[in-house]
C-alpha positions in Angstrom: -44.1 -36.6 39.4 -41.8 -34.3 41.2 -43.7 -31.5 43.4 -43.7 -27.9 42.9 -40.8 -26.9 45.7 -40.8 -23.1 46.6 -37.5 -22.8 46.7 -36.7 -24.4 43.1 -39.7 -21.4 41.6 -37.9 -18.7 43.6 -34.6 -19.8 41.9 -36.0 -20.3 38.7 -36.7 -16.4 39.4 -33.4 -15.5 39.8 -32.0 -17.6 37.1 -34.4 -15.8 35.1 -33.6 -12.1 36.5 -30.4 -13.1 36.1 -30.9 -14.0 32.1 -32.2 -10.5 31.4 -29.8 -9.1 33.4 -26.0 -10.2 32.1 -26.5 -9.5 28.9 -26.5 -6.1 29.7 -22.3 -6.3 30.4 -21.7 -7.3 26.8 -24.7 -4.3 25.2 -22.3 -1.8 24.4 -20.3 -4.2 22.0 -23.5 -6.1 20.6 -20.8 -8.9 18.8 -19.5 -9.6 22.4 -22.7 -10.8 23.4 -23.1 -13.3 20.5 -19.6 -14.5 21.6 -20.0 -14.0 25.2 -23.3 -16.1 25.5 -24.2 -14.2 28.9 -28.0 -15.4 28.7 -26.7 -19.1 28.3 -25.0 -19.0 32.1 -28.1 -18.7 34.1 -29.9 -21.2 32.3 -27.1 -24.2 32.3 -27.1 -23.6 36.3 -30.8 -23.6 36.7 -30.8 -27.6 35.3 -28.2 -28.0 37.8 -29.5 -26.4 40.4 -33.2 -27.1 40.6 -33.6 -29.9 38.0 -34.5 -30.5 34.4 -38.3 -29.3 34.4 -37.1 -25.8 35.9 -34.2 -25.6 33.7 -36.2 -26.4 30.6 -38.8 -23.9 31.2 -36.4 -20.8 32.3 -34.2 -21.6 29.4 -37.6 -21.4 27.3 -38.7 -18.0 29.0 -35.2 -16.1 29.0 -34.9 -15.3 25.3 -38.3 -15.1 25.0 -38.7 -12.1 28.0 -35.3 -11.0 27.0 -36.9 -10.0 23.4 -40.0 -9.2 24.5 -39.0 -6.5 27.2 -35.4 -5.2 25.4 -36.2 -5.8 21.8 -32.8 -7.8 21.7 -32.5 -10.3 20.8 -34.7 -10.1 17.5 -38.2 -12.4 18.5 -37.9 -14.1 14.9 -35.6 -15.8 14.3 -33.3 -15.3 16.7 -34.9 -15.7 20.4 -37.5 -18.5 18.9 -34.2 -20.5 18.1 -32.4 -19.4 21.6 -35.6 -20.1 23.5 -35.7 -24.2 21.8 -31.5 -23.9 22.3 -31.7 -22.9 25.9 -34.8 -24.7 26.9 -32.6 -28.5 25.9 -29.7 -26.7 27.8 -31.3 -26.7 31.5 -33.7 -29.5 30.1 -29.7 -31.3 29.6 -27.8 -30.1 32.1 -30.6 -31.2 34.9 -31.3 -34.6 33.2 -27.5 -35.5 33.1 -26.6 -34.5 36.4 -29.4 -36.5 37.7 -28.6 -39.6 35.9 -24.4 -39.4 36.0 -22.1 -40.5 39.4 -22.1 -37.2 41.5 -18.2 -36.5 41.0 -17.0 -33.5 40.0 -15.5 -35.0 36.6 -19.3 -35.7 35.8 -20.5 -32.2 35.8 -18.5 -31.7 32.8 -19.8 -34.4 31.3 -22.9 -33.1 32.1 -22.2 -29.4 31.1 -20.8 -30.7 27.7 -23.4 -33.0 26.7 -26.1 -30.6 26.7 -24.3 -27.9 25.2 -24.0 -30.2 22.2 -27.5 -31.2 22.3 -28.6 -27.4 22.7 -26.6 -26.6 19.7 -27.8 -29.3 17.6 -31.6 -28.3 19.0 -30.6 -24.8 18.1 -29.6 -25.6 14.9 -33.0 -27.5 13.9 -35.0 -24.6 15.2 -32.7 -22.5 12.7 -33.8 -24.9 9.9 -37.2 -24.6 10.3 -37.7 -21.1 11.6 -35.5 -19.4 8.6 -36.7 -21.7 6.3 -40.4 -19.9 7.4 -38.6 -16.6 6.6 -37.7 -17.6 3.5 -33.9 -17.6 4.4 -31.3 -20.8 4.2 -29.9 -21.4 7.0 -26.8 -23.1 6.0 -23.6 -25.4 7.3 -21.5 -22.4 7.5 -24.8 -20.3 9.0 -24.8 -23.0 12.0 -21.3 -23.8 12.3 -20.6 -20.1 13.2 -23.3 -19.6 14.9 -22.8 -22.5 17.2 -19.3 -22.7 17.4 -16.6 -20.8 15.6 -18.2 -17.2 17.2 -19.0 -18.5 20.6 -15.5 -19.8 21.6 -15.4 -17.3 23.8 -18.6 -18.4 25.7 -17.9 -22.3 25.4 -14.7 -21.4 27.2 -16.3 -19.5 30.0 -19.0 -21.6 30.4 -16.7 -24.7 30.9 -14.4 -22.9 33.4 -17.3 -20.9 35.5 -20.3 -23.5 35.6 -18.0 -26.5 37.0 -16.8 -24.3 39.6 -19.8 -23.0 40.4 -22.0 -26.5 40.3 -18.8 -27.4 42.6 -19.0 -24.4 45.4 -22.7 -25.0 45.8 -22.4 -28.9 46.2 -19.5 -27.9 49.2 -21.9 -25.6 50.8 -24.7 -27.9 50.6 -27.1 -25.5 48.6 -27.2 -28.7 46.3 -29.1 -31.3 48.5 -30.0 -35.0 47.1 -33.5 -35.2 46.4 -34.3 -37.9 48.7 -32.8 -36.2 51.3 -34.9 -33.3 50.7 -37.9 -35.4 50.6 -37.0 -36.4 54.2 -37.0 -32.7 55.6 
């Protein structure tokens, strides 16, 4: 089992600042945000960054703080189903870039993966948790929901994360675990 690293729980900080924080450019025009998917940034570079375990668990805390200290986004259904959603996305993002050829092709592959499998995990947290409300949540429901309104935000997320993953792994903020091991 990997150790706790300081430096991995002081960036799981900021990804998580940084969660309650961008959503706060798309507030005046609530619909952007749902298109936008600011929380979703944070969280897809935290996998990256510091590995699946931290990625899972600030994906898990983000919607959850997010609704608990702004009231937005709604605690039921809506940030139970983000908070399964973006917990598989840096759960995803971490796992695959750990297991796939370091290139830069291969965070894409990466990135694109677990967006899938965060959508599908979104989607079967919709299932269950409206079903408890006593709403259907329906093809069309997750369809738009996961990705006819978030265009937008798949877009950005494919052009910003790569770049970003890639600008970190040139500066070296990236290191190879068993090169960190060895410091």
């Amino acid at each position: 089992m990997k150790r706790l690293s300081i430096r991995n729980l002081v960036l799981s900080g900021v990804f998580i600042a940084l969660g309650l924080v961008l959503p706060f450019l798309t507030a005046q025009i609530p619909s952007l945000g749902s298109r936008f998917l600011p929380m979703h940034l944070p969280v897809l570079i935290a996998g990256f960054v510091c590995g699946w375990q931290y990625g899972l668990v600030v994906g898990f805390i983000v919607p959850i703080f997010r609704s608990m200290l702004f009231g937005m986004p709604p605690m039921m259904p809506t940030a139970a189903a983000m908070a399964v959603e973006l917990a598989v996305y840096g759960c995803m993002t971490g796992l695959m870039y750990k297991l796939l050829p370091k290139r830069n092709v291969f965070i894409y592959v990466a990135l694109i993966l677990s967006m899938i499998c965060g959508r599908i995990a979104w989607g079967l947290a919709g299932i269950f948790l409206y079903g408890l409300g006593g709403t259907a949540f329906t093809w069309e429901l997750f369809m738009a929901g996961a990705f006819i309104n978030a265009v937008p935000g798949i877009i950005i997320q494919i052009i910003i994360i790569p770049i970003i993953i890639m600008a970190l792994n040139k500066a070296k903020v990236m290191q190879d675990e068993r090169a960190m091991q060895n410091v």
